[in-house]
NUSEDO-767877 format. One record per residue (C-alpha): residue number from 0; residue in three letters; x, y, z. Coordinates in pm, 1 decimal, padded with zeros to 6 digits. Example, Ala and Ser with C-alpha at 12.3 -4.5 7.8 and 13.67 -1.06 7.14 Angstrom:
2
R, 0, ALA, 01230.0, -00450.0, 00780.0
R, 1, SER, 01367.0, -00106.0, 00714.0
//
This chain:
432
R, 0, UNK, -00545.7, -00166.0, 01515.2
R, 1, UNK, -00431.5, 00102.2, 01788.6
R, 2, UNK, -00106.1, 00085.5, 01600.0
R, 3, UNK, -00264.1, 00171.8, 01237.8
R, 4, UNK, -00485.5, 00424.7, 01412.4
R, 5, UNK, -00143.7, 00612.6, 01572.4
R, 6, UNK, -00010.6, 00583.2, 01222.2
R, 7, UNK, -00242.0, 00742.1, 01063.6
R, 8, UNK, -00313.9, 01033.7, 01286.8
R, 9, UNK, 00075.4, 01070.6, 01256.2
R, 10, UNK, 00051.5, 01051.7, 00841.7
R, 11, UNK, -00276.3, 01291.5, 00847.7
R, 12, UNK, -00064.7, 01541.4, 01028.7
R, 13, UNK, 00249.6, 01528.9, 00814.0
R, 14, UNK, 00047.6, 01517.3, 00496.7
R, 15, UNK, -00156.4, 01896.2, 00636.5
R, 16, UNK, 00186.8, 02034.5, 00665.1
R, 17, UNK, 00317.5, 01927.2, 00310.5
R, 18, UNK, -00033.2, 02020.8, 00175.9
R, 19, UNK, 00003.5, 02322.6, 00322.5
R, 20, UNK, 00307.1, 02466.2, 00314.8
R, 21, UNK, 00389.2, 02320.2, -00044.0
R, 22, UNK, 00077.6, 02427.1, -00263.9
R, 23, UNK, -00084.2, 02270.3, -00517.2
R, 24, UNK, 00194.7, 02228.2, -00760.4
R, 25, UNK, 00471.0, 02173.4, -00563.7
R, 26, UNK, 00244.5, 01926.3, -00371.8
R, 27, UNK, 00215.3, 01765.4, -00743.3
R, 28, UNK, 00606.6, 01764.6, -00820.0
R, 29, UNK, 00637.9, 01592.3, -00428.0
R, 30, UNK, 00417.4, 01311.8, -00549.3
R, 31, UNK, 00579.3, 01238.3, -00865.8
R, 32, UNK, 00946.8, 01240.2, -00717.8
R, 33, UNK, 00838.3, 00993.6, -00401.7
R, 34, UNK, 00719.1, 00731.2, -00679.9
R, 35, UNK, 01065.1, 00693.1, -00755.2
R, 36, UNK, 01152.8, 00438.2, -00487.9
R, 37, UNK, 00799.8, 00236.4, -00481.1
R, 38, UNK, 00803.7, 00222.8, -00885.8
R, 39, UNK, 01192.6, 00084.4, -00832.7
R, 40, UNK, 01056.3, -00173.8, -00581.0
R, 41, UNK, 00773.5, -00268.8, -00809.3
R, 42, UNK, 00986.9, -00358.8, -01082.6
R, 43, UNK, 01259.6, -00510.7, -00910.3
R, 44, UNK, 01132.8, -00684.3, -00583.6
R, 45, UNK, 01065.1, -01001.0, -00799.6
R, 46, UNK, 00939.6, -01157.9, -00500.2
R, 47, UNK, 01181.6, -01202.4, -00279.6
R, 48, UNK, 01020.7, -01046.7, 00025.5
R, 49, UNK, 00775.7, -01311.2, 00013.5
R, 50, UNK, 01005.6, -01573.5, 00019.3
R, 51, UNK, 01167.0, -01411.7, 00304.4
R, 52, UNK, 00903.3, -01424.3, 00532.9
R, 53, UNK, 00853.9, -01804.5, 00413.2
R, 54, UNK, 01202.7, -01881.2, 00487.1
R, 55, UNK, 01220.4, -01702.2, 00844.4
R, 56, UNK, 00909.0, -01889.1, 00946.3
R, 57, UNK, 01037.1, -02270.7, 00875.8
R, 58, UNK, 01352.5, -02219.1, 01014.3
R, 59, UNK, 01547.7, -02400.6, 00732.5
R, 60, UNK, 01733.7, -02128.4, 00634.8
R, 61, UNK, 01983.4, -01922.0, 00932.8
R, 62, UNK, 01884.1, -01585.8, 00963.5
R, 63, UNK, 02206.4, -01459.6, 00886.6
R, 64, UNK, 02231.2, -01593.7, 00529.7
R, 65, UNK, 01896.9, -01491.9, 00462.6
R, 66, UNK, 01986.3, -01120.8, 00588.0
R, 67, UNK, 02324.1, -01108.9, 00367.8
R, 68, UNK, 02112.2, -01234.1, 00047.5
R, 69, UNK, 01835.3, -00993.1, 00099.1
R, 70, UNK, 02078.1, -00708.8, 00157.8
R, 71, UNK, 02280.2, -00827.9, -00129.9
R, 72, UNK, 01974.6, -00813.3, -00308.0
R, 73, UNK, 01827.2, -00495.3, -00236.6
R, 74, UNK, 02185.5, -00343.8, -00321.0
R, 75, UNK, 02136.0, -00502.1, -00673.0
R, 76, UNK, 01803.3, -00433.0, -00743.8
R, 77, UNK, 01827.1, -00062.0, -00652.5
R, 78, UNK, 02150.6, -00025.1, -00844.3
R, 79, UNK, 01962.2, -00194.1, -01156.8
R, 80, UNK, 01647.4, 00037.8, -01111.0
R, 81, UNK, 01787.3, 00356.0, -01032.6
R, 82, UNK, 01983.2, 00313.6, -01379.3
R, 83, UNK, 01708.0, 00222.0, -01574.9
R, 84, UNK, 01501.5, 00525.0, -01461.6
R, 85, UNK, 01755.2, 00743.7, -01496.2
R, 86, UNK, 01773.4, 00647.3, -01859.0
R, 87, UNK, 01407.5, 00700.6, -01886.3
R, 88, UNK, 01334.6, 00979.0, -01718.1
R, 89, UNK, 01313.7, 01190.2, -01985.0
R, 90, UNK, 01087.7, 01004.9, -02191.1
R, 91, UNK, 00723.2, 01065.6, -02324.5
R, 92, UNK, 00527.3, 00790.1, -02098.5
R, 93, UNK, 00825.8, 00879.6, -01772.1
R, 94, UNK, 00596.9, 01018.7, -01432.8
R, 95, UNK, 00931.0, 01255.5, -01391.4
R, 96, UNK, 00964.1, 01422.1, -01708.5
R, 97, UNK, 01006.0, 01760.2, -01693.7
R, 98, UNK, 01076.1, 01751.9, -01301.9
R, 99, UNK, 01403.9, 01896.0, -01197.9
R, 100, UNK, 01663.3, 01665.8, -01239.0
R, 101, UNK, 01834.1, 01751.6, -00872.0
R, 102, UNK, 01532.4, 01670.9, -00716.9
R, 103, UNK, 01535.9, 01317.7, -00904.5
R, 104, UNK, 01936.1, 01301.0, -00780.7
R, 105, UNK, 01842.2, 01428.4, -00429.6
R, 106, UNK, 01558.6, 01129.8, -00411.3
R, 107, UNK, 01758.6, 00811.5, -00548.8
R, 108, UNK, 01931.5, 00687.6, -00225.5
R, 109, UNK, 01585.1, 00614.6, -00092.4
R, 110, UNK, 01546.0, 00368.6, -00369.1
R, 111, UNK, 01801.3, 00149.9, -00157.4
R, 112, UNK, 01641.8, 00251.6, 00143.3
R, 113, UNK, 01306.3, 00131.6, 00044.9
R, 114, UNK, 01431.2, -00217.2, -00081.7
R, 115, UNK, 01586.1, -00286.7, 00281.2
R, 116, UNK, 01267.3, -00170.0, 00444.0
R, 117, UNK, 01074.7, -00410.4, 00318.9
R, 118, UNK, 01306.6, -00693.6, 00309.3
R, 119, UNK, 01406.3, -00607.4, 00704.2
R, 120, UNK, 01019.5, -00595.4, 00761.4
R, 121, UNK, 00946.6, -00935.6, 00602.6
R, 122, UNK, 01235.0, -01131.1, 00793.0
R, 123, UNK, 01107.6, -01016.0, 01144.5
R, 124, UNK, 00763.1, -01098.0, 01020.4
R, 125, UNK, 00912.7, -01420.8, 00929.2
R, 126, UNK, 01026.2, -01431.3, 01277.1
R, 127, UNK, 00691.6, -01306.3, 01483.1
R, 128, UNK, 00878.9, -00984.2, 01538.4
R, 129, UNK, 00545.6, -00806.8, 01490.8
R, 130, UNK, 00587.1, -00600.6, 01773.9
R, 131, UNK, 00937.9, -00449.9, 01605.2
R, 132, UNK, 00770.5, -00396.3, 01250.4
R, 133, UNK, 00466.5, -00229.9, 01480.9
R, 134, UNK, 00724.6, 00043.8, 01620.7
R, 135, UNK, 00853.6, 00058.1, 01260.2
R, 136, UNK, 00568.3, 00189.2, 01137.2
R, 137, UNK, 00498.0, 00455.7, 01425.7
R, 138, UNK, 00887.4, 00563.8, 01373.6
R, 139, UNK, 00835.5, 00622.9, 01013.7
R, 140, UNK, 00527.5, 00814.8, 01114.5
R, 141, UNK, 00669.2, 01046.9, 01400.6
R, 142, UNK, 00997.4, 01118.6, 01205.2
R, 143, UNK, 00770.4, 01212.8, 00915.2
R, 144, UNK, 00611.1, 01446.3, 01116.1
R, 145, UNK, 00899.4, 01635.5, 01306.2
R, 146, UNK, 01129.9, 01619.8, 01038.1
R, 147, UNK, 00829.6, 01791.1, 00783.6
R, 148, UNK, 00776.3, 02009.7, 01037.1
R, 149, UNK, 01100.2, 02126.5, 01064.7
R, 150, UNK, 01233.8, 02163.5, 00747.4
R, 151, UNK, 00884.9, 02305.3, 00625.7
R, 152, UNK, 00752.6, 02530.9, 00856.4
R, 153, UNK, 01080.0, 02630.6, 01081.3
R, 154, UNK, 01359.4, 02640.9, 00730.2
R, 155, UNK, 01063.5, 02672.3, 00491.4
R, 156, UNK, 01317.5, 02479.8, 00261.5
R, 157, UNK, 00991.0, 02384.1, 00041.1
R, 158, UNK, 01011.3, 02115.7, -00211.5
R, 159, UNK, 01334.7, 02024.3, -00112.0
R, 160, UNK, 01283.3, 02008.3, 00273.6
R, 161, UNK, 01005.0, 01765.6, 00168.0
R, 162, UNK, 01193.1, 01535.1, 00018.5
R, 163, UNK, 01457.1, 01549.8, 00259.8
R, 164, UNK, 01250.0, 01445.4, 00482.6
R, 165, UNK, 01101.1, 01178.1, 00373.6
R, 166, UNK, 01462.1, 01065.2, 00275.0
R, 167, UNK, 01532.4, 01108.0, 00633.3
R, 168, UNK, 01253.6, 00900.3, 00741.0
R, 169, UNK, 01325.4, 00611.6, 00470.8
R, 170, UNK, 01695.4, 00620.6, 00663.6
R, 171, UNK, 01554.6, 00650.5, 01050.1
R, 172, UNK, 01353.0, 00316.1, 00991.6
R, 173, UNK, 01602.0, 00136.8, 00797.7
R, 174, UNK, 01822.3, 00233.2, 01061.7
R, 175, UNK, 01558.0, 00048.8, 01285.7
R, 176, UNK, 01490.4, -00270.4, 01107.4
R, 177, UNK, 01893.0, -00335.5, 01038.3
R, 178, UNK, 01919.7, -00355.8, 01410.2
R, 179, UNK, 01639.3, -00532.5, 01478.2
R, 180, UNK, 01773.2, -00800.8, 01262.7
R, 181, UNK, 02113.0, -00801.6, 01353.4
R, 182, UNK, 01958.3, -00929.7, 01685.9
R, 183, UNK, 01821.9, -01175.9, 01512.8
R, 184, UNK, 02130.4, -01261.5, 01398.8
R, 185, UNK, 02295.8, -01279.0, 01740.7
R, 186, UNK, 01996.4, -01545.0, 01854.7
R, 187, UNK, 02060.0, -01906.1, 01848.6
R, 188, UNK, 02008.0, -02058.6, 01487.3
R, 189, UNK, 01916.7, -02433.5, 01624.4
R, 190, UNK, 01889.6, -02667.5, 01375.5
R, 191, UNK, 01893.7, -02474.4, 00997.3
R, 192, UNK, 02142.7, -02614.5, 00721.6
R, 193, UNK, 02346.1, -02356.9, 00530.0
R, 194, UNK, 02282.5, -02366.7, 00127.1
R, 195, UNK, 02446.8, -02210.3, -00205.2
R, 196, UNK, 02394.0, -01859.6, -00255.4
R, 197, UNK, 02270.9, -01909.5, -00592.6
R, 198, UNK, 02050.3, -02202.2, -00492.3
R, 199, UNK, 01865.0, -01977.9, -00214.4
R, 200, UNK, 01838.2, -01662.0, -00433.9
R, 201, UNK, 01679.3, -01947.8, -00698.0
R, 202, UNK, 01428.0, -02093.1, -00427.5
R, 203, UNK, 01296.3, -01779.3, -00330.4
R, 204, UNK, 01226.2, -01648.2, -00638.2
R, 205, UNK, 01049.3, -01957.2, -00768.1
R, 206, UNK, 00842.3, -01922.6, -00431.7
R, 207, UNK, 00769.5, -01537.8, -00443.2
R, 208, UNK, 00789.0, -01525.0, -00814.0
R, 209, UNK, 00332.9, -01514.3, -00817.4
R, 210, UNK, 00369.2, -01284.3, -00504.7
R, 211, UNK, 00551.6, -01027.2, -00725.1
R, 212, UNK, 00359.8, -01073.7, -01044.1
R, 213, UNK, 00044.5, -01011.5, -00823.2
R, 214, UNK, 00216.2, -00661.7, -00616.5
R, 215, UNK, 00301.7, -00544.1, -00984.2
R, 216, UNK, -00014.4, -00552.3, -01149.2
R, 217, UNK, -00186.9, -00421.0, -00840.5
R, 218, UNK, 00052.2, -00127.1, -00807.9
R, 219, UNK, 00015.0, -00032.8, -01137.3
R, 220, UNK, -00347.4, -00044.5, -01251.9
R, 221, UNK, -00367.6, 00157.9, -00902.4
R, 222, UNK, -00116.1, 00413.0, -01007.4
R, 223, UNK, -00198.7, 00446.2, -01360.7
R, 224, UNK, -00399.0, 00758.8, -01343.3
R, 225, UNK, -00158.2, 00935.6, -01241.8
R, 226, UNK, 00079.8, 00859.2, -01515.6
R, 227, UNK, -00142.2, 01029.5, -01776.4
R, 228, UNK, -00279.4, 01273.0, -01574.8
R, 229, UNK, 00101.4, 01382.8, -01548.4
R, 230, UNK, 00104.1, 01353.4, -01924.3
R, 231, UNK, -00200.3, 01573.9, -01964.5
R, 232, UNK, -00245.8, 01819.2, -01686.5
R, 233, UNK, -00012.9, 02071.9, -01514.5
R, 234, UNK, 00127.6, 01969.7, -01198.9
R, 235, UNK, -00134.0, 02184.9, -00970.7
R, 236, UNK, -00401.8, 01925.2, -01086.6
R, 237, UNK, -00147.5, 01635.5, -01008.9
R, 238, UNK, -00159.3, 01793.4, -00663.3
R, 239, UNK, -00551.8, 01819.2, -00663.2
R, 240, UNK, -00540.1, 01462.2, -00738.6
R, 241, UNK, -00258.9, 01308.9, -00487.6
R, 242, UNK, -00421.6, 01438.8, -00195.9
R, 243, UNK, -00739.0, 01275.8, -00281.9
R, 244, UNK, -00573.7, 01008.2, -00343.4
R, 245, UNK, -00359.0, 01021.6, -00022.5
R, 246, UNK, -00685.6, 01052.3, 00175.7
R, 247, UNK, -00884.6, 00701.9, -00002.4
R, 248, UNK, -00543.9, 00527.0, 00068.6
R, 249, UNK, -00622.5, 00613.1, 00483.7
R, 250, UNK, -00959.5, 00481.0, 00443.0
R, 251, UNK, -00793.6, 00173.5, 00409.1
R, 252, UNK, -00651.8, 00166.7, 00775.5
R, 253, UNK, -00967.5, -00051.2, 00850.2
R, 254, UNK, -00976.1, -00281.3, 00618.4
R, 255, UNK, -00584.2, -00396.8, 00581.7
R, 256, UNK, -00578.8, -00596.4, 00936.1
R, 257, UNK, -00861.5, -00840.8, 00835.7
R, 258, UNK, -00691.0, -00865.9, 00521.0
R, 259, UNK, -00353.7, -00927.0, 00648.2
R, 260, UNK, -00470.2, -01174.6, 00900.4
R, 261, UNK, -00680.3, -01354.3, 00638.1
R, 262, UNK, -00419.4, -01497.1, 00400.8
R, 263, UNK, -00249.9, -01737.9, 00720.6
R, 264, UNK, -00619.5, -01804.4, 00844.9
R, 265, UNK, -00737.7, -01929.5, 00497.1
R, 266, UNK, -00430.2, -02107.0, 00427.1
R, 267, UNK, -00412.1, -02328.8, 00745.0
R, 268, UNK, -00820.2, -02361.7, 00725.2
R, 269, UNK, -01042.2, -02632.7, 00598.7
R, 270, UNK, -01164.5, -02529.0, 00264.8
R, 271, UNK, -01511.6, -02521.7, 00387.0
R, 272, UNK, -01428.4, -02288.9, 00671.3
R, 273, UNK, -01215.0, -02040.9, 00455.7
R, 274, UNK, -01533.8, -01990.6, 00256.3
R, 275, UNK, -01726.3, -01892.9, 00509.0
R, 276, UNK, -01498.3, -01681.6, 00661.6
R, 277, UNK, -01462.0, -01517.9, 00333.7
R, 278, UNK, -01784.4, -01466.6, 00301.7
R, 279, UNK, -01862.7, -01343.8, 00607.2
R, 280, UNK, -01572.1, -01051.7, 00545.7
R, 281, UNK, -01720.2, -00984.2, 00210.1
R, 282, UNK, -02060.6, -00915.3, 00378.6
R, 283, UNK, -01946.4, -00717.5, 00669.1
R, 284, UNK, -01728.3, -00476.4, 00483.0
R, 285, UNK, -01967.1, -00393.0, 00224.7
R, 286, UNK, -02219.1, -00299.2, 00543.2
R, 287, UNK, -01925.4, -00090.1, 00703.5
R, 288, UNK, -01783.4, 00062.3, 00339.7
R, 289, UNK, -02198.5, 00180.9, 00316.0
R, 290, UNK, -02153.5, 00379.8, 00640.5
R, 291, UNK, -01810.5, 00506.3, 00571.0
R, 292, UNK, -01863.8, 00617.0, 00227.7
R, 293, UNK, -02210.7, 00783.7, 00345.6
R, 294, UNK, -01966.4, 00965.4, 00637.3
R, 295, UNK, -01729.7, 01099.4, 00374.1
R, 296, UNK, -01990.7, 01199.6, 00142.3
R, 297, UNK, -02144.7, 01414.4, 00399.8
R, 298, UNK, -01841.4, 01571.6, 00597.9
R, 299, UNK, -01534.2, 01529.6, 00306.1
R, 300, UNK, -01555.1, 01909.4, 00184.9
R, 301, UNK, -01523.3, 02068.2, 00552.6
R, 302, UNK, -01263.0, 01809.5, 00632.4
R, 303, UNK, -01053.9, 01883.6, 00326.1
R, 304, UNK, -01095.2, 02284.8, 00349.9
R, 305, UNK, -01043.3, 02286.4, 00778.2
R, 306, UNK, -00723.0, 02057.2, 00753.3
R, 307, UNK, -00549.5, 02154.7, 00381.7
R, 308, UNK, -00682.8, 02489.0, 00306.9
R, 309, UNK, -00922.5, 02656.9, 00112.6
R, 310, UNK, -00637.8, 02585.8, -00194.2
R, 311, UNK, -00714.7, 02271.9, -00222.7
R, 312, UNK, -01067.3, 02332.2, -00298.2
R, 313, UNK, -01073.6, 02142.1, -00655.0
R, 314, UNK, -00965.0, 01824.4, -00426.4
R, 315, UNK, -01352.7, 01791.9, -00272.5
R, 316, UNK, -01470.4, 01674.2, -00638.6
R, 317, UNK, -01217.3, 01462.6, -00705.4
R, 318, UNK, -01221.3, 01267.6, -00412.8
R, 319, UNK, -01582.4, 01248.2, -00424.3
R, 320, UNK, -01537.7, 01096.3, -00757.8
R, 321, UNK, -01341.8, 00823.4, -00520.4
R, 322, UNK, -01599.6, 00692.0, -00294.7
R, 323, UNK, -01746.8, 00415.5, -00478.8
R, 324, UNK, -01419.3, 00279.0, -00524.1
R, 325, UNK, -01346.0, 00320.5, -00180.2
R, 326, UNK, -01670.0, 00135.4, -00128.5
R, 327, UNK, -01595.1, -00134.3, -00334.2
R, 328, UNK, -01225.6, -00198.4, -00289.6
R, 329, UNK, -01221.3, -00378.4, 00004.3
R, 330, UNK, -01438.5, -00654.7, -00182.8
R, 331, UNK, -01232.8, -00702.6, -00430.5
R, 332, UNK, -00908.0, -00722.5, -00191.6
R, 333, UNK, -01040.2, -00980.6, -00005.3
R, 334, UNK, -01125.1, -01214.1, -00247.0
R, 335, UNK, -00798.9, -01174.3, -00386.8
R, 336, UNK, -00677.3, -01290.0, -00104.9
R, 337, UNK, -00893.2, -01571.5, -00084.7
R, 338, UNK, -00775.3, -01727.9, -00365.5
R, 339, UNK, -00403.9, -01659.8, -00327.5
R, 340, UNK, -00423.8, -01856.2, 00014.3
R, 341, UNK, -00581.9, -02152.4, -00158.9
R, 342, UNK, -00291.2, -02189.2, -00361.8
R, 343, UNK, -00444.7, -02043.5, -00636.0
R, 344, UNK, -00240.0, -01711.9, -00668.9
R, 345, UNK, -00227.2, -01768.5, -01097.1
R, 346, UNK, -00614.5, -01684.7, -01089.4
R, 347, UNK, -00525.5, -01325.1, -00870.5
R, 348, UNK, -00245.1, -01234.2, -01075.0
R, 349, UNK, -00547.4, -01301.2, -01353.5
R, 350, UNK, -00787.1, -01061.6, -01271.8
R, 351, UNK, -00508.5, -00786.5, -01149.8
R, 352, UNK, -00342.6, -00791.7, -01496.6
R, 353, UNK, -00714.2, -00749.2, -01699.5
R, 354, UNK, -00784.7, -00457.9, -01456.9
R, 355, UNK, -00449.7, -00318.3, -01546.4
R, 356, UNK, -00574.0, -00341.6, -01939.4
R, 357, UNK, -00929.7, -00210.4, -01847.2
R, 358, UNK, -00757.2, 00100.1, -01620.1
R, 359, UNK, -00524.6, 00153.4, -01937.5
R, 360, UNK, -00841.6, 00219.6, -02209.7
R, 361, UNK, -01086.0, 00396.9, -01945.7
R, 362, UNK, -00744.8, 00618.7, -01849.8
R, 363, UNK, -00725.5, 00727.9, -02175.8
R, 364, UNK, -01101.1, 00786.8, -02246.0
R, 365, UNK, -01199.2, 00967.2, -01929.6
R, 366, UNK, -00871.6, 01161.9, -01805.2
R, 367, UNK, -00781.1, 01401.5, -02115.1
R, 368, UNK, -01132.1, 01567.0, -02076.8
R, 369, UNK, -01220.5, 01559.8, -01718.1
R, 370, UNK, -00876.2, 01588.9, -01590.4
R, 371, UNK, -00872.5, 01474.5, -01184.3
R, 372, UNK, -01235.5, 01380.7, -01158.8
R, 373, UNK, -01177.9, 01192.5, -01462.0
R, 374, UNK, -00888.9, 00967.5, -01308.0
R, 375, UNK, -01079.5, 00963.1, -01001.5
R, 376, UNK, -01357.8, 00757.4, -01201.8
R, 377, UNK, -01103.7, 00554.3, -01373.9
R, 378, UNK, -00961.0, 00441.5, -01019.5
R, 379, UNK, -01373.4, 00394.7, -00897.9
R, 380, UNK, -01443.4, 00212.7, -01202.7
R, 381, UNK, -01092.0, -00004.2, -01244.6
R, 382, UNK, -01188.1, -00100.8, -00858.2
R, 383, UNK, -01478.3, -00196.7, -00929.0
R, 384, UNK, -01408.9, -00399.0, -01263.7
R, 385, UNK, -01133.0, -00601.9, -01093.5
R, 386, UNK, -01385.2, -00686.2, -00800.5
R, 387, UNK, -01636.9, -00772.5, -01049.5
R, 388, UNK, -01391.8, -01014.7, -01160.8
R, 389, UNK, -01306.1, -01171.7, -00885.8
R, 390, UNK, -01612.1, -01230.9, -00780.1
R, 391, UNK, -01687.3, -01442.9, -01105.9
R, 392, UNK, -01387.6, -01636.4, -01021.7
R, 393, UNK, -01444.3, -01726.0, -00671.9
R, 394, UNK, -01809.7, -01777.6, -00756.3
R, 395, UNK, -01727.3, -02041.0, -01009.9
R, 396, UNK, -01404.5, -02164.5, -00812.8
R, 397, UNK, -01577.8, -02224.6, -00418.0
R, 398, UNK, -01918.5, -02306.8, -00617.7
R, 399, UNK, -02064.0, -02022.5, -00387.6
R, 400, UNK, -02352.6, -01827.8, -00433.8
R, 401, UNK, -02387.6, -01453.0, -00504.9
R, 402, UNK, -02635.4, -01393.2, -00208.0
R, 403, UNK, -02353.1, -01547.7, 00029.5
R, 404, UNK, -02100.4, -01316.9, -00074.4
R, 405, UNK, -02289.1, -00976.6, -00143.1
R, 406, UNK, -02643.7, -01000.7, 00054.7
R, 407, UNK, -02596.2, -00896.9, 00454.1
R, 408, UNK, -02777.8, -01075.6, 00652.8
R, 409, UNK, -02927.4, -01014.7, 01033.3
R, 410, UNK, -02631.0, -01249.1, 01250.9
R, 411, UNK, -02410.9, -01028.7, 01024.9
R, 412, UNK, -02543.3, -00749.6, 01196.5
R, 413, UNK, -02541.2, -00893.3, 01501.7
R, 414, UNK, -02192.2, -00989.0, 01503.6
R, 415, UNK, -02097.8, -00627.2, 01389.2
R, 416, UNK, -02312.5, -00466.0, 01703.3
R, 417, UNK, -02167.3, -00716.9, 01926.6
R, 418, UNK, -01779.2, -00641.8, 01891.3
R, 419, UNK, -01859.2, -00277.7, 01897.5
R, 420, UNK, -02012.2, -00347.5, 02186.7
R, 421, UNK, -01722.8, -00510.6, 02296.9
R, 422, UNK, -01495.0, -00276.1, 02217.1
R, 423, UNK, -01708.3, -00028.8, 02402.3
R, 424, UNK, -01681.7, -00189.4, 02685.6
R, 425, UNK, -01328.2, -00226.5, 02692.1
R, 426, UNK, -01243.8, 00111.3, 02661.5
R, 427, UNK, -01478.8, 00245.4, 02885.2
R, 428, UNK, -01323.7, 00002.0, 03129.4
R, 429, UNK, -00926.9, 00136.5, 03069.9
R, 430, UNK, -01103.0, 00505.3, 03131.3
R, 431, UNK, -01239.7, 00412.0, 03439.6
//
């Protein structure tokens, strides 16, 4: 948690100075051109970070060939991608029509870069490297920040210092993870067996194969909006939008640790005790969502106007037009996860791919005539129809009832004043 808070005082601080220093628009045309390498990963991960991380943890597999498949692989994919992008860049539905095709050019290596991140990151996972993917993450923030800062506000190279870099950054923390993992390499391998290429590449994508269907659906109802408000709107309401959007993905800080830990908890768990667990998570973020979305609500405009300018004025509305979603996402998430660690990842990938149908019909109702509050709603509204969703499915799946999953009760509470309490306590103890 101390790591995700350092991140994201290092991403708030690199995001003011792109905000900034960029405008509106150009802040716009800098979040179209960095969906190049997460759309590319989207469409051509095909689960095979998942299966990583499988095969690191049981050991059946060296490290070695499982680093020269997953580089291999990246390598591939990216090459695959980047051409099929290219080829549809200029099209009607493409997020980068109209951009500046140098800028698309300048932004493709990190395409590459973003498909060995990940992989690198999931085979020290794999391997309890968590410390290593920890620094990772603070690297990526801190070079973020000096190297915005520098070729921003010292070279004031604009659009194109931006991208550079966060092409920069994609390169410092590959850079990183590659030699993390060659240690790995170097390590003992004890007792693993040495297989086919073909047949690993096979058995990790009939593992991860869910895994991927489930990131895809996810990524996309989520980044939908944005698509037609591209389509629709000139790029200084893209802008108004991203940053809201940029600032609901932060909330988010709080809520992914519980998340992350609950998938291997659940999994290894009596089914009884997974439930509750569950449960209790469901209850306790929808008491903490109610205070942070009543703190946002109240101090959201003099944040956004103090830290990005009085420019970015429009953005207040729009992200207001966020908060229920940001209220309700976190419900939704973790019942997701829920039933993916059950073995049950078919009923997940379910209710991700009918929110990415309901985001596609209220996108196109609500966006062309309220513009950025309009695909704020949509993302509020898709939120909470894929939570809604979920919820009838683990209702009818764990034979749970509503009140256990929605209604807080007192130990709830309790619990909740007892770690801060806690936590209190223990930093009050490291200042003294």
């Amino acid at each position: 948690m101390v790591v995700r808070g350092l991140v994201l005082v290092l991403n708030l601080g690199s995001g003011v100075i792109t905000a900034r220093w960029l405008g509106p628009k150009n802040m716009g045309v800098y979040a179209l051109v960095v969906l190049l390498p997460a759309m590319a990963f989207r469409f051509g991960n095909l689960g095979f970070g998942s299966a990583a991380t499988f095969y690191a943890a049981r050991k059946e597999v060296s490290n070695k060939a499982l680093l020269s498949v997953c580089l291999k692989l990246g390598l591939f994919a990216s090459i695959i991608t980047g051409i099929m992008f290219l080829f549809i860049r200029n099209r009607s539905f493409s997020p980068w029509r109209g951009i500046d095709f140098r800028l698309f050019l300048l932004f493709s290596p990190s395409v590459l870069f973003q498909f060995w991140i990940f992989y690198l990151s999931r085979i020290l996972n794999g391997n309890l490297r968590i410390l290593q993917v920890n620094i990772s993450s603070v690297i990526n923030g801190c070079a973020m920040l000096i190297f915005k800062f520098a070729f921003l506000v010292i070279f004031d190279w604009g659009i194109w210092g931006a991208l550079i870099a966060a092409e920069l950054t994609f390169l410092a923390v590959c850079s990183y993870l590659f030699w993390q993992a060659r240690l790995l390499v170097k390590e003992p391998a004890g007792d693993v067996h040495e297989c086919h290429v073909g047949e690993l590449v096979k058995s990790m994508w009939q593992y991860g194969r869910w895994s991927y269907l489930i990131m895809f659906t996810d990524y996309f109802y989520t980044q939908l909006p944005l698509f037609f408000l591209k389509n629709f709107f000139a790029l200084d309401i893209v802008g108004y939008y991203s940053l809201s959007r940029g600032l609901e993905d932060k909330t988010r800080v709080l809520v992914l640790p519980f998340s992350a830990m609950l998938y291997p908890f659940n999994a290894s768990s009596k089914e009884t005790d997974a439930i509750n667990r569950t449960n209790m998570l469901c209850r306790t973020s929808i008491l903490a969502m109610f205070f942070l979305t009543a703190t946002l609500f109240l101090f959201a405009k003099w944040f956004i106007l103090l830290m990005y300018g009085q420019d970015y004025l429009p953005s207040v509305g729009v992200f207001y037009a966020l908060l229920f979603g940001i209220f309700i996402w976190p419900l939704g998430n973790f019942l997701g996860v829920h039933l993916a660690a059950s073995g049950k990842p078919k009923l997940t990938f379910f209710a991700n791919a009918v929110a990415l149908c309901f985001a596609g019909v209220i996108c196109y109702f609500v966006i062309p005539p309220y513009g950025a509050v309009g695909a704020s709603v949509s993302v509020s509204l898709t939120y909470s129809f894929r939570a809604f969703v979920q919820l009838i499915i683990y209702l009818k799946v764990t034979k749970t009832s509503v009140a256990e999953v929605l209604c807080v009760k007192k130990a709830d509470i309790a619990y909740a004043a007892d770690m801060i309490g806690k936590i209190m306590k223990r930093l009050n103890t490291k200042t003294v």
